[in-house]
matplotlib code that plots the C-alpha trace (Angstrom):
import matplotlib.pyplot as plt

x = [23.8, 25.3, 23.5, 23.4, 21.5, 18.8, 17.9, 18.3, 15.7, 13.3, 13.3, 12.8, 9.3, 8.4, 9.0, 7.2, 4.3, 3.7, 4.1, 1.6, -0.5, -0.2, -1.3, -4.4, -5.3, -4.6, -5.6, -7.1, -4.5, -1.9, -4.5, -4.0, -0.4, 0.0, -2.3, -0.1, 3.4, 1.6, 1.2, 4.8, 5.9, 4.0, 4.7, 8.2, 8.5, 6.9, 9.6, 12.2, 10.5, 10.1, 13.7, 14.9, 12.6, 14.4, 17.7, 17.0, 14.9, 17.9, 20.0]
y = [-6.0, -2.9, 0.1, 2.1, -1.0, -1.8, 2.1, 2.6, -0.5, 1.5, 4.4, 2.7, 0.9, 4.2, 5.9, 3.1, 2.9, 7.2, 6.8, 4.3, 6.0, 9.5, 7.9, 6.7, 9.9, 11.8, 9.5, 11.4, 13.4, 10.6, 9.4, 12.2, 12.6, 8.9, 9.8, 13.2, 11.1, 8.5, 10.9, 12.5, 8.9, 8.6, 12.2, 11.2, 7.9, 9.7, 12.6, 9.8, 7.9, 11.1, 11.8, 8.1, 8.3, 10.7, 10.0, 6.5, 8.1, 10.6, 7.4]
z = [10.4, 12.1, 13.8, 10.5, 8.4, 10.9, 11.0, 7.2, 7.5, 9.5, 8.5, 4.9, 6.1, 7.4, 4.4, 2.3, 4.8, 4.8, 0.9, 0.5, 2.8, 0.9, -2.4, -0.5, 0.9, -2.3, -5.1, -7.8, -7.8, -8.0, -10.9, -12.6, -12.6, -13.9, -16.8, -17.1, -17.3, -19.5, -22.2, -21.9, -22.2, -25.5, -26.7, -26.2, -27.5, -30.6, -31.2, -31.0, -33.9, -36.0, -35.2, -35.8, -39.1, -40.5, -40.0, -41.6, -44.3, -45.3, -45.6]

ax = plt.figure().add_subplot(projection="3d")
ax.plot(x, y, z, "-o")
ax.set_aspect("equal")
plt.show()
């Protein structure tokens, strides 16, 4: 491994331990944004059925 893959490595461990570190210190909030992006996910998975519905129901 060169110079540039052992500090990618560190600086990746870093990054992982501050993340993991910041959705400690902050998780209600993080809670709160999973339920947030749970229900786009659904919301969207929705439109695409109503879209996909009608295109088969037109056929």
């Amino acid at each position: 491994m060169d110079k540039v893959g052992v500090i990618s490595l560190i600086v990746g461990i870093i990054l992982c331990a501050l993340g993991g570190y910041a959705i400690w210190a902050f998780l209600p909030q993080v809670i709160i944004a999973v339920q947030g992006l749970i229900g786009i996910v659904v919301l969207l998975a929705g439109l695409m059925m109503v879209v996909f519905g009608i295109l088969i129901f037109k056929d």
